[in-house]
N, C-alpha and C positions, 0 to 999 in steps of 0.2 A: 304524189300524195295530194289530194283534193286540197283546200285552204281550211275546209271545218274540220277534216281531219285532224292537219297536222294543227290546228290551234286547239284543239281537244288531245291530243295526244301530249304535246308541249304544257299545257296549264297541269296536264293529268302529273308527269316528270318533274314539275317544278313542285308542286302542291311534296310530291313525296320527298324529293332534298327539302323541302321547307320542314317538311315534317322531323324530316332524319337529326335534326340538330338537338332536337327534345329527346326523342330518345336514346341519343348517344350521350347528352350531356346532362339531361332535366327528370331522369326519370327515378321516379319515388324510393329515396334510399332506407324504404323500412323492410323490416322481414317478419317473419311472425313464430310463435309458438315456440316464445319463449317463457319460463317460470320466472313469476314476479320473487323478486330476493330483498328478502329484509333483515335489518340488523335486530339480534335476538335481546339484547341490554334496553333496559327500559327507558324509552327517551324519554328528555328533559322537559317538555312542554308536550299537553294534550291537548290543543288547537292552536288554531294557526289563521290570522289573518293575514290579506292580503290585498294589499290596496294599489293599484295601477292605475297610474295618471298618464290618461292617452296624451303622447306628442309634448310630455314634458323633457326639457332639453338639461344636462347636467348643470349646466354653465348657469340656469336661470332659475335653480333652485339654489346651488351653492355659493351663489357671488352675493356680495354682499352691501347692502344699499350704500350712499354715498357719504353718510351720516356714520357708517360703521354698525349700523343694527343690520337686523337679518328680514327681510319680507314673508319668511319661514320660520318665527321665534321657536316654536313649538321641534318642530325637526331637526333644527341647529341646534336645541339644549342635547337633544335624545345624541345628535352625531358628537358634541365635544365632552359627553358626562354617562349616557346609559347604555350607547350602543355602539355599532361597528360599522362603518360607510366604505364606498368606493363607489368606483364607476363599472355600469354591466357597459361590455360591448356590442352592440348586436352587429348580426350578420345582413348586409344585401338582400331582399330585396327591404328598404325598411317601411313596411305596410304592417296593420294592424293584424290581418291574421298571422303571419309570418311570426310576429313578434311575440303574440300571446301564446302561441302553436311554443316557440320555444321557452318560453317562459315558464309553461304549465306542463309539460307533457317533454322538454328537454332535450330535444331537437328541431333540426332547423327543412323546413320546409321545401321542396325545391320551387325554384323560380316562376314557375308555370303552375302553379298551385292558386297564385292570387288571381289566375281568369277562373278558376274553377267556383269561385264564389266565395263570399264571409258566410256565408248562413249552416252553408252543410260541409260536409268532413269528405274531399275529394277520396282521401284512402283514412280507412278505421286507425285508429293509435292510443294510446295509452296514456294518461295523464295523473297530474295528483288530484286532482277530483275523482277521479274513474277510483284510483287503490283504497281514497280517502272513508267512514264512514256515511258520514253526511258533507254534505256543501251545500250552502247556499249564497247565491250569486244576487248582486244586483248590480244595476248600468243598461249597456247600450244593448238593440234586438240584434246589432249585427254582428256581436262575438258571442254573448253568454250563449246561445243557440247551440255552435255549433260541438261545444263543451258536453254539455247535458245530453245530444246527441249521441254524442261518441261515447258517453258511459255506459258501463252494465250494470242492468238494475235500475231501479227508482230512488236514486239516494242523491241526484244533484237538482236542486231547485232553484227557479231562475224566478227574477221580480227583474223585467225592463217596463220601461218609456214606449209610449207609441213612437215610432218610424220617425214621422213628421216634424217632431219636436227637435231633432238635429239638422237645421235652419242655420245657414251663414248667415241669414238677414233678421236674426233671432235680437230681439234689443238686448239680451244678455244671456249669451249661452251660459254659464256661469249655473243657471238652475238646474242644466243638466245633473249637476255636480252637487245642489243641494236637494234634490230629488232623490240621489240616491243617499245622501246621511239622514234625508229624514224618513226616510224609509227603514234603514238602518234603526234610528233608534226606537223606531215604532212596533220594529221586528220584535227585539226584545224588552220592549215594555208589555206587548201584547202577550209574552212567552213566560210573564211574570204570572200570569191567571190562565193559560194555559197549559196544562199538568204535563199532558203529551210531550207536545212542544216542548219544556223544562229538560222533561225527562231523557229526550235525543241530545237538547245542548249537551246537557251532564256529562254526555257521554265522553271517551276520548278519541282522538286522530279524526277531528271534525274541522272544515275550512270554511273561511267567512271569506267573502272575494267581492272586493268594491271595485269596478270600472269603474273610473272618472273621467267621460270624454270630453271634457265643458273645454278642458285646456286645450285640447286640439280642435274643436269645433273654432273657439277664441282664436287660436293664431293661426286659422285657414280664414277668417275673414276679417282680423285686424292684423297679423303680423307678432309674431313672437316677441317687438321692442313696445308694443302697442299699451297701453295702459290698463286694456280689459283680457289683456293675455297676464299680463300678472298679478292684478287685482284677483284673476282667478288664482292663481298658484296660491297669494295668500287665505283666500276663501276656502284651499283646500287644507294648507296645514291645521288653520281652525278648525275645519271638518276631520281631521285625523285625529288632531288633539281631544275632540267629545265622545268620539266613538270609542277612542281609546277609554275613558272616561267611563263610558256607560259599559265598555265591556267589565272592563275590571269590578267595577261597582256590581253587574249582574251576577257575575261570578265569587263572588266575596274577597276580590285582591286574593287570590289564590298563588300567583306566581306561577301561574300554568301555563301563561296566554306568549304563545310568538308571535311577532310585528312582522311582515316585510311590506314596506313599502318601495316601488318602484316606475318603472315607464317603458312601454314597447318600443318606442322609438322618440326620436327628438323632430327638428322640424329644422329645414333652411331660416334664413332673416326673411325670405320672400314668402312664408307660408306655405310651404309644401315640405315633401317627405317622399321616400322609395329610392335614393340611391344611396352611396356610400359618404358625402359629404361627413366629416367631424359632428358638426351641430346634429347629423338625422342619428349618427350612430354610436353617439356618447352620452348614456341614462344613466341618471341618480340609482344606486341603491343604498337603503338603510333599513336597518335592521336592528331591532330590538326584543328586550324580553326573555323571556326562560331561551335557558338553554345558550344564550346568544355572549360572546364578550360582550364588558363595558368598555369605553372608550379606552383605546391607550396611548401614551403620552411616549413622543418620540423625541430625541433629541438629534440623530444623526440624521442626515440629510434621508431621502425615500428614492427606492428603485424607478422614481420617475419621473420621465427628462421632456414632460410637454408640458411644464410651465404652469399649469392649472394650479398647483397645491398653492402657489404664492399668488395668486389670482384670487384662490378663493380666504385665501387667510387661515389657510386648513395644514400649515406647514408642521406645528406641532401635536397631529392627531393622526393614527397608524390610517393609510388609504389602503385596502383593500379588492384591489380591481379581480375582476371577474368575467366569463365571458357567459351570456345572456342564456344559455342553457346549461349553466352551474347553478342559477337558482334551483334549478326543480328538484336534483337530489339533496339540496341545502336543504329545502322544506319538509319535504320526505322526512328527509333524518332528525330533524327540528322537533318532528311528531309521532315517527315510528312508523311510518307507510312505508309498504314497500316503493323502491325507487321507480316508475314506468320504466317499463321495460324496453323502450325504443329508447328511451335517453342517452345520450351520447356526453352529457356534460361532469364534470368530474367537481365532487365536493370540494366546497371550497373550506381547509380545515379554520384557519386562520378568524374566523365568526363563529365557531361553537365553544361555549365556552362548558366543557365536560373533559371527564377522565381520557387519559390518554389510552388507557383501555376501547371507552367506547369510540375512538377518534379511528384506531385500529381497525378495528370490528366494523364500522361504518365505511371507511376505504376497502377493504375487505367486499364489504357488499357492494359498493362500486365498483369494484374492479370485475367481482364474479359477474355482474347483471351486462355490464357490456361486454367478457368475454363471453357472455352466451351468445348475442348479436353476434361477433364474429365467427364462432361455429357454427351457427344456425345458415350465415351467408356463405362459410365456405361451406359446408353441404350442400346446400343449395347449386351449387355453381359446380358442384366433383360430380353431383347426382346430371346433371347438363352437359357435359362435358367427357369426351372421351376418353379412357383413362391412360392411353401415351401421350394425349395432348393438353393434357391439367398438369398445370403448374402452383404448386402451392406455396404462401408466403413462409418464405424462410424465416423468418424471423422470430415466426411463432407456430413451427412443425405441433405436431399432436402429442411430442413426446416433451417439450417445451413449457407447452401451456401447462400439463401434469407437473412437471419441475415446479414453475411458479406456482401453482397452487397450493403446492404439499411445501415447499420451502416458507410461503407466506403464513400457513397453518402452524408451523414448527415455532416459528420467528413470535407471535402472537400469543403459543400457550409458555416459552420461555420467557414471556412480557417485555420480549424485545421490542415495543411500540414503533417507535420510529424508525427504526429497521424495515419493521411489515411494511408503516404508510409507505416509505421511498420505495420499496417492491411491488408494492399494489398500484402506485402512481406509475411506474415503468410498463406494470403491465397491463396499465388503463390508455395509455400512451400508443402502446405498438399494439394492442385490439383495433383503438381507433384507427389505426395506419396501415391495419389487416382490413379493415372494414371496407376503406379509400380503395386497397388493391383490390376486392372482388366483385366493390359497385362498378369500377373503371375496367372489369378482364375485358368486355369485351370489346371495350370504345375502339380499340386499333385495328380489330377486325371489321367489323361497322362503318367507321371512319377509310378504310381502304375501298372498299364496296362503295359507297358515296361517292368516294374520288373519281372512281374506274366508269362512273356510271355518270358523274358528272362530267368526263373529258370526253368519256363518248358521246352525249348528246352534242356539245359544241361542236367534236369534229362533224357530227351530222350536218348540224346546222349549216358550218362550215361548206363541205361537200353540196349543199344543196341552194347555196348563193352560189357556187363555182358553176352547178350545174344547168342550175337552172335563169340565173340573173346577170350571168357574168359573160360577155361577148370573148368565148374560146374559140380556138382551133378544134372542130369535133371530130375525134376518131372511132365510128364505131366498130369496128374490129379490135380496138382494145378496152372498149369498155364493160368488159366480162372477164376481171382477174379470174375468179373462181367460180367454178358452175352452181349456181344458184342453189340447186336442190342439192349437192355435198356441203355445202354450206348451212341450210337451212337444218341436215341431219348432224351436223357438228355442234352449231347451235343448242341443237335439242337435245344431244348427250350432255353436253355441259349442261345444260340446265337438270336434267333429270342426276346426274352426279349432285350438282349441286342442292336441292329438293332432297336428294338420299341422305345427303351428309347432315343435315339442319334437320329431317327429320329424328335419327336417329340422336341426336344432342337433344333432341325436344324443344326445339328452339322457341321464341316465342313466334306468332302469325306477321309481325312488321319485317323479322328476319326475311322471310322469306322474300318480299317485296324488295329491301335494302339489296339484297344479295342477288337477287333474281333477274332484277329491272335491267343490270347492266349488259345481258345476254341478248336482249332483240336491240339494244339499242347497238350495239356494234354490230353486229348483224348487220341492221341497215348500214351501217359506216361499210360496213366489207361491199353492202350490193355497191351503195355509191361512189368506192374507188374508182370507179374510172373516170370520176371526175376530177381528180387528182391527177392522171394522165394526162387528159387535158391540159393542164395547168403545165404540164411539165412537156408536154408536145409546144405548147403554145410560148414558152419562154422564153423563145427568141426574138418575137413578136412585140416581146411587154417591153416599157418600160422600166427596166427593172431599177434602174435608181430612185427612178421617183417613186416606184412601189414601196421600196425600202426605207425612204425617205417619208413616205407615211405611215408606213409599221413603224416606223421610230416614236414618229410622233403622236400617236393612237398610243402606242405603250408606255412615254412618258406622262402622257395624256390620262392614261386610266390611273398612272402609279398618285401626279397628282391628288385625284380624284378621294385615292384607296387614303391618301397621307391627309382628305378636308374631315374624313369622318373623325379624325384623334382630332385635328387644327383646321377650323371654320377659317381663319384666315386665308387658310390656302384658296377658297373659292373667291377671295379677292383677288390674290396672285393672279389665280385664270381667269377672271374675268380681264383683269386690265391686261392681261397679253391677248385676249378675243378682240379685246377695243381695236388692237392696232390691225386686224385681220384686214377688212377692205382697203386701208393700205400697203400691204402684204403684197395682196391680190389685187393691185394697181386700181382697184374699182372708183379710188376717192378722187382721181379725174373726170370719171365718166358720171359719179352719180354725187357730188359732193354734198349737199344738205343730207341726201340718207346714209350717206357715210360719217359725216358728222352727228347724225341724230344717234346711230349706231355707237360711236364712241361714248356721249354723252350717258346714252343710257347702258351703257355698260360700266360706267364709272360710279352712276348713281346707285345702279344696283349692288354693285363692288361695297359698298357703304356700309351695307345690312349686315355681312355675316360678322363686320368689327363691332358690334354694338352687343352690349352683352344680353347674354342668354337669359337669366335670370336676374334677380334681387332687385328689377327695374320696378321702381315706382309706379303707379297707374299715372298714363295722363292724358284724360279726354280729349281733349283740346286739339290734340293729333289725329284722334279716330275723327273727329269735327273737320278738320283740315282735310284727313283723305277723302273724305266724303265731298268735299268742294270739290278737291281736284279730280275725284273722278268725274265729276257733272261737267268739269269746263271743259276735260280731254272730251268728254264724250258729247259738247255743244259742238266744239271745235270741229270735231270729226263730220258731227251731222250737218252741218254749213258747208264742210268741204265739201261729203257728198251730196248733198244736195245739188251744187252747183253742177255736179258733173252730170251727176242721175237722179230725177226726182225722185224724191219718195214715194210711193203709195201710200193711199190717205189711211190705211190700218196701221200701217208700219210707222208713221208717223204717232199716232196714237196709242203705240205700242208704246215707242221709248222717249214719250211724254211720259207716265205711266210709271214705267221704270223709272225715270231717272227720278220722278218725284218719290218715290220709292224708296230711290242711294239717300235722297233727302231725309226722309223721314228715321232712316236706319242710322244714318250717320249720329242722330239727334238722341236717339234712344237709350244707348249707354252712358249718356250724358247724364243724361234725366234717372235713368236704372240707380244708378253707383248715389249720384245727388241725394234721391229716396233710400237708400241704404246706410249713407255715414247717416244719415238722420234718424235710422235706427226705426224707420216706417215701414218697413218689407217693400218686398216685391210688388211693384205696381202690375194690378192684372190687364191694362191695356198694352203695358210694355211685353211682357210676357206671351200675349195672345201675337201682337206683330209678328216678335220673335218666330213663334213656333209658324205661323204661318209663311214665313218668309223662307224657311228653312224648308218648310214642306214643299214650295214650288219655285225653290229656287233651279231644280232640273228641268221642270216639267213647262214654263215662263220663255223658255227658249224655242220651244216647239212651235210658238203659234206666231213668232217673226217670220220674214222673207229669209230663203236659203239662198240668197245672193250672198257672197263670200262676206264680205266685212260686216253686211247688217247682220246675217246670224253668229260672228264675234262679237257684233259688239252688245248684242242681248246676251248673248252667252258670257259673258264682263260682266254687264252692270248687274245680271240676275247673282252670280256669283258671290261678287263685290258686296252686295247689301249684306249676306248671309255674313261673309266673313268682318265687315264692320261693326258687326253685334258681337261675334267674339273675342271682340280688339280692347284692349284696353291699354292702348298707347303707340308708341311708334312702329310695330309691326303693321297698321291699321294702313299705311303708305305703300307696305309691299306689293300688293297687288295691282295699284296703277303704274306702280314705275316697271313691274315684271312686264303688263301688257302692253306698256309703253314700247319695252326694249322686243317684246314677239312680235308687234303690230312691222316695227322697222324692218325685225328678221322678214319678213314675209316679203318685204318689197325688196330687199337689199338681196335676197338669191332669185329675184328674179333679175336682178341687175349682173348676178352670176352665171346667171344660168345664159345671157347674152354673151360674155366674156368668153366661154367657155364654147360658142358658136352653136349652140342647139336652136335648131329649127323648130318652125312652128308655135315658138314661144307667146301664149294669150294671156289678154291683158288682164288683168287682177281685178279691174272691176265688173270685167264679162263674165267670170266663172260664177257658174250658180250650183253649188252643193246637189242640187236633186238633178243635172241635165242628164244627159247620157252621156254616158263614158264611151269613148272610143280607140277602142282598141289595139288601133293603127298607129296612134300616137302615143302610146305607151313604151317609154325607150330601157334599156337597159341598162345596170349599172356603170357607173363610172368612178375613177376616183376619189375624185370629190366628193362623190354620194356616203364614204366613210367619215369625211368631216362634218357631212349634217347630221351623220345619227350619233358622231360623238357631241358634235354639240345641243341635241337631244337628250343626251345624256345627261351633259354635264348642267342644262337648263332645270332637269329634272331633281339631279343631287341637287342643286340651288334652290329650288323651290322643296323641297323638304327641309333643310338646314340654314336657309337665308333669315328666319327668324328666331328658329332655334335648334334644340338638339332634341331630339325625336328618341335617341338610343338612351335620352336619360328620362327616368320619368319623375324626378324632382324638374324637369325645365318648363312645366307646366303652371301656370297661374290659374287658380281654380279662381279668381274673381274675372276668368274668361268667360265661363259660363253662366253670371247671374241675371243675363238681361232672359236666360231662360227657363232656371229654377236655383234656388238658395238652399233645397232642403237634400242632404247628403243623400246622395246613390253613385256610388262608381262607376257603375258600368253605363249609366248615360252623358253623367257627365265625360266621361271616359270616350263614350263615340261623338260626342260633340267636340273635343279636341280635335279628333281624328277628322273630321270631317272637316275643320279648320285647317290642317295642314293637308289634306286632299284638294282644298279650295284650288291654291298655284297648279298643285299636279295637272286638272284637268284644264286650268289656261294651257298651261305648256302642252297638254297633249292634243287639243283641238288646234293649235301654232300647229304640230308635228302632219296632222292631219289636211291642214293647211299647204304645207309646204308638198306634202307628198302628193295632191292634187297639182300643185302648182307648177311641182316641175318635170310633170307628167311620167311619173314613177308607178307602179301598182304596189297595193298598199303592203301587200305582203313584203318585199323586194329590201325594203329599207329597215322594215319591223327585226328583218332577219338580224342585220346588220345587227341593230338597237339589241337582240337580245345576245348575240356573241361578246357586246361588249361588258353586258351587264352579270351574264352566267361568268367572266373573266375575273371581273370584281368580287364574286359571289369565292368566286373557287381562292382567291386569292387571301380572303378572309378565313376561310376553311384551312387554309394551310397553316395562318395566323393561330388560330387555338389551336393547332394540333404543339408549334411550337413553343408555345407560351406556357410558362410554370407556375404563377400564381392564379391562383381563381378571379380576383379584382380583374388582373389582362385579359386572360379566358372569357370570362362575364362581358368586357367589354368589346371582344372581338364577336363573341355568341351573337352578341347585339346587334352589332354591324353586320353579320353573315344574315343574320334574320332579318333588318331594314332590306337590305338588299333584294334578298329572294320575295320580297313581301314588294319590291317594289315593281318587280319582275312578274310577278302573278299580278298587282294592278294595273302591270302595261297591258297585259294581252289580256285583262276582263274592261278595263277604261279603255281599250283600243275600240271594243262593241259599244259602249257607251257614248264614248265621242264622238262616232261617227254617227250614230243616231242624232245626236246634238245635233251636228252638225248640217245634215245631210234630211234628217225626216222633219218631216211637219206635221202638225197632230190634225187628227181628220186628213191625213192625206197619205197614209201609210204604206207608201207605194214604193220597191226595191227599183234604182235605177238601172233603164233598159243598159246593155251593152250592144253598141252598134257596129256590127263587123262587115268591114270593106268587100 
């Protein structure tokens, strides 16, 4: 197989495992066409506000100032005197659609929903606005949107903020937050001489919905301990306490009016949010008004043992916790909507303060509205499904579900109450746990298919370094187990059985690909057994202890690796056993200062992954610092070579240029951040650098000399500027000491590759990226050559994880991105992280490039290697979720299966890229000749 081939065939294989994990694990848990179900008793309250404070954290509403008053006077009377509190829990990922998604509509999203955008509704769903009369909405453009979208009909009205006004460099988000209560009270001062208008308030089962994003705008650019992160909190309860205010007063104090206040998510100390930490996923709710208890008064200790109640001074008041899609039938019922019909969260009784009648009657309609979901999904799945090979959840047969239904109706018109609710809570319980069995029937089918399709590629792969890269014994009389064309028709029957079988289930079109894929890829493994013969003709030949001797090593090698993704320490572990390598390999006689520089910077790098991830303070001073130290590494270098090889007078001119450039970038964030505690914005000279620095930080490399070190070392400092503007503190150092420790790798395996007696070995500073390649000296694999592409590897997992944790997406400091914009968007901010932790990747893959030149390997040969090791990790992670029982492990092995394969698809598209780097020159776009003897 050609080399475009098989890198098109391989990216095409990986792309579908990449893909495979979403669909087995991420894919959209709703179902449809099911009848909205309401409680027939006439509720307590005929509207319903609802006020959500984006990225407010339990702890910084509830705790109470130092003096013993409250920052919250207003919301603290309503929690110890009118209403009913506790904490919502939310679920993973914690991001703003995710949260309001289950807040309003009472299900939880799956994970892969927040790249689908905040603005629009990836899959249609059901909400308390949708069932509601009227709503109207004010706040942020990038949630009320996607609400009003997804309703039917014209009955939800949206008042946001332009875009731009959500500014981290804002001199007081805060206005976010009074923009919407003055809108608020204008709403209805204006509805006071508008008849129309009046005449819809009047009406009932109508929602008023206040986003208040000022609080999370605030502690994404001060910090949740910061003084304008809770100056806002108390700006806010003052803003609840007048709305409240003017509702009541619009309304004549009717007693009609329900409160919930609450929050989609909390926020880290370091100002961010989206994983499972305490602070992002423990939210205030309180609740007041018709329908709702008043506070109660407890004496006996409370079901709960995290410490918080005596924290907050809240020890003698009933807590009420809840999980974050039990508000939405809580509101529902508050106002007499029917409950959305995709909600999965279960009323919470313990806050309505009404007959035990309508308490009945309301679990009742909970219970019916989610065992519809599970009917609708086991249909679904009997109608798919072959009927000797459908297995249906025992727990709730068909004959079952009618039991509970007709026994919970008996138990209700006898006015057994509390009977019903424990029946209807059982059988809200095992719907949800029917629902879990029919999303997950087919993971383990899916899941095997992926396996079978993942072990055959690697044996490919495998087979195709034996065959092709690996100095055998060749026999071609046995290199033909099975005749090609009975092969290729066995093949084709499996496949067409398989194709029969998934059509007739009506499978979905990815089945087919899942299940299908694994058919030619072994196929090929069968043509290329006979490279396996080899291997086993050839065995007496090998070395075989030492072969075993580095299987050993390579496998505790990768397990390392598989144990840095849970413990970043462990990449210091391996670092400091890498240190002692060249004296291992006896090299630290032959070459001692690059054996010593090798230790050194392998120590230094060893440093980074112990420094913590998160909650690190900014401190320029460091990004200042790496910016020196790149200039002097990079003076130092150009003196040296100088001396050996002049420069050319462009080249020289070039990284003048440059390095005044690492100058200027190092300087910037300095000056950015300085202009922003001073609450002056974004300076537009900073900003313009920024972006243009960014822009030709790829394209800066191209117009250097392709002599080996000077197109590294523009390919550095072009880099280095980019990722000095993302830095805001001690990560701003990694990438000199990284290129420090590649610059040695490159001269220390050439002091290997002497060791190990290879001929023909040229010198490092004759190699020029664009010569001709020649042919003749292109050697073939050796042992060794498995310890450079594991140490390729393991460079690679370091340079993802040496700063931080990529699998968490709270490990991000969004004050990375203000030297390039302050005004909130996700998705750019989002790939300018990305592009900050790609910065290392492509050092270390231009090193790999390097190396592979160097020690006269062709480039495919070693790539192989590199990709066995990493499909091994991949597949090892795979096994990881299939054994793991909570969703948090699950979640975080997904993660790691996904970094992986994602890093795996950027070797072999950064493989084309680097060598471009490396190898092309602009205006001179010419593929090097290959010179054959």
């Amino acid at each position: 197989m050609r080399m475009i081939t098989f890198f098109m065939v391989g990216l095409t294989v990986h792309v579908v495992f990449f893909l495979s994990i979403f669909d087995i694990y991420f894919t959209s848990p709703l179902v449809h066409g099911m009848t909205p179900q309401s409680t027939q008793i006439s509720p307590p309250a005929t509207r319903l506000v609802l006020v959500v404070a984006d990225g407010l954290r339990a702890d910084s509403l509830f705790t109470l100032l130092p003096n013993g008053s409250s920052r919250t006077p207003y919301l603290r009377s309503v929690i110890e005197k009118t209403g009913t509190w506790g904490v919502s829990h939310t679920r993973v990922p914690t991001e703003s659609r995710p949260g309001h998604v289950a807040l309003i509509a009472g299900f939880y999203e799956d994970v892969s929903a927040v790249a689908k955008g905040w603005k629009e509704n990836p899959v249609e769903f059901d909400s308390v606005f949708n069932e509601s009369r009227y709503t109207w909405c004010w706040g942020s453009p990038d949630i009320l949107p996607m609400f009003a979208k997804g309703a039917s009909g014209d009955h939800v009205y949206t008042h946001t903020y332009p875009a731009v006004e959500e500014d981290f460099a804002s001199t007081d988000a805060s206005r976010l937050d009074s923009w919407v209560f003055t809108q608020v009270k204008s709403f209805f001062k204006s509805a006071k001489t508008n008849s129309t208008l009046k005449t819809s308030l009047l009406e009932d089962k109508n929602v008023f919905f206040l986003h208040l994003l000022g609080i999370d705008t605030n502690g994404h650019a001060h910090r949740p301990m910061s003084q304008e992160y809770l100056d806002n909190i108390h700006l806010v309860d003052m803003g609840v306490a007048e709305i409240v205010s003017v509702v009541e007063e619009f309304f004549g104090h009717d007693g009609r009016t329900a409160y919930v206040f609450t929050s989609d998510h909390g926020m880290t100390n370091w100002g961010s949010h989206g994983a499972g930490h305490p602070s992002e996923t423990l939210t205030p709710l309180v609740v007041w008004g018709a329908g709702v208890n008043n506070a109660q008064r407890v004496t006996e200790p409370q079901p709960y043992e995290d410490g918080y109640l005596k924290d907050w001074k809240l020890e003698h008041i009933r807590r009420v916790d809840v999980s974050q899609a039990d508000i939405a039938p809580l509101m529902a019922s508050l106002i007499g909507l029917p409950i959305p019909v995709n909600s999965v969260g279960v009323l919470p009784l313990l806050y309505l303060n009404n007959s035990d009648h309508f308490k009945a009657e309301s679990m009742y309609t909970n219970a019916i509205q989610v065992l519809e979901q599970f009917q609708m999904k086991m249909k679904q799945k009997k109608e798919t499904t072959l009927s000797f090979l459908f297995t249906p959840y025992q727990h709730l047969t068909e004959s079952k579900q009618a039991e509970f239904i007709h026994k919970a109706q008996i138990l209700i018109q006898l006015e057994k109450f509390n009977e019903a609710i424990s029946l209807c809570q059982s059988l809200i319980a095992l719907s949800l746990e029917g629902l879990v069995y029919y999303h997950t029937y087919d993971r383990f089918f899916l899941g095997c298919s992926v396996v079978l399709g993942f072990v055959g590629w690697t044996s490919y792969v495998i087979l195709i370094i034996l065959r092709t890269h690996a100095s055998l014994n060749r026999h071609p009389n046995l290199t033909k187990q099975i005749p090609s064309h009975n092969l290729a028709r066995l093949c084709l029957c499996v496949a067409v059985v398989i194709a029969a079988f998934l059509l007739i289930q009506r499978s979905p079109l990815t089945y087919y690909v899942y299940c299908l894929l694994p058919v030619p890829v072994w196929y090929s493994v069968f043509k290329e057994s006979g490279a396996l013969t080899d291997l086993i003709q050839s065995a007496p030949s090998l070395p075989l202890w030492k072969c075993l001797g580095y299987f050993l090593l390579v496998a505790c090698g990768i397990e390392l690796l598989v144990a840095s993704f849970f413990h970043r320490a462990m990449l210091t572990v391996g670092l400091a056993v890498l240190s002692l390598w060249p004296l291992l390999l006896g090299l630290f006689g032959k070459a001692k200062f690059r054996s010593l520089s090798w230790f050194l910077g392998c120590l230094c790098l060893a440093a980074f992954p112990l420094m913590p991830v998160v909650g690190r303070e900014p401190n320029l001073h460091l990004v200042t610092c790496a910016g020196l130290l790149t200039l002097f590494t990079s003076a130092c270098f150009l003196w040296s070579s100088h001396r050996r090889t002049p420069l050319h007078f462009s080249d020289r001119q070039q990284f003048f240029i440059q390095m005044l450039h690492v100058g200027v970038c190092a300087y910037v964030p300095s000056l950015t951040h300085s202009s922003l505690q001073q609450k002056q914005g974004l300076p537009l000279p900073n900003q313009i650098i920024s972006w243009i620095s960014l822009a030709s930080s790829i394209f800066v490399p191209l117009l250097s000399s392709t002599r080996l070190f000077h197109r590294l070392l523009s390919i550095f400092l072009s880099l280095t500027s980019t990722y000095l503007l993302l830095s805001t503190g001690s990560e701003a150092l990694f990438p000199p000491v990284l290129s420090w420790l590649m610059f040695v790798w490159i001269n220390i395996e050439q002091e290997a590759l002497l060791a190990q007696g290879v001929s023909g070995r040229q010198e490092l500073s004759t190699i020029d990226f664009s010569s001709n390649i020649d042919i003749s000296k292109i050697r073939q694999l050796k042992l060794d050559d498995i310890r450079r592409a594991y140490f390729f590897v393991f460079f690679i997992i370091t340079a993802f994880f040496g700063t931080g944790n990529i699998a968490s997406i709270n490990s991000f400091d969004p004050a990375s991105v203000y030297c390039f914009l302050t005004v909130f968007n996700p998705f750019i901010m989002g790939g300018l992280m990305m592009w900050k932790v790609i910065i290392p990747f492509i050092i270390v893959m231009c090193t790999f490039e390097t190396i592979q030149v160097a020690t006269q390997l062709s480039s495919r040969s070693l790539f192989l290697i590199v990709l066995v090791i990493s499909d091994v990790m991949a597949l090892h992670f795979f096994f990881m979720v299939q054994d793991y029982g909570s969703w948090l492990d699950i979640g975080t092995s997904i993660s790691h299966y996904v970094i992986v394969m994602s890093m795996t698809i950027f070797l072999m598209l950064l493989s084309v890229v680097t060598h471009m780097l490396t190898s092309q020159r602009l205006f001179l776009w010419r593929k090097p000749k290959m010179h054959f003897p």
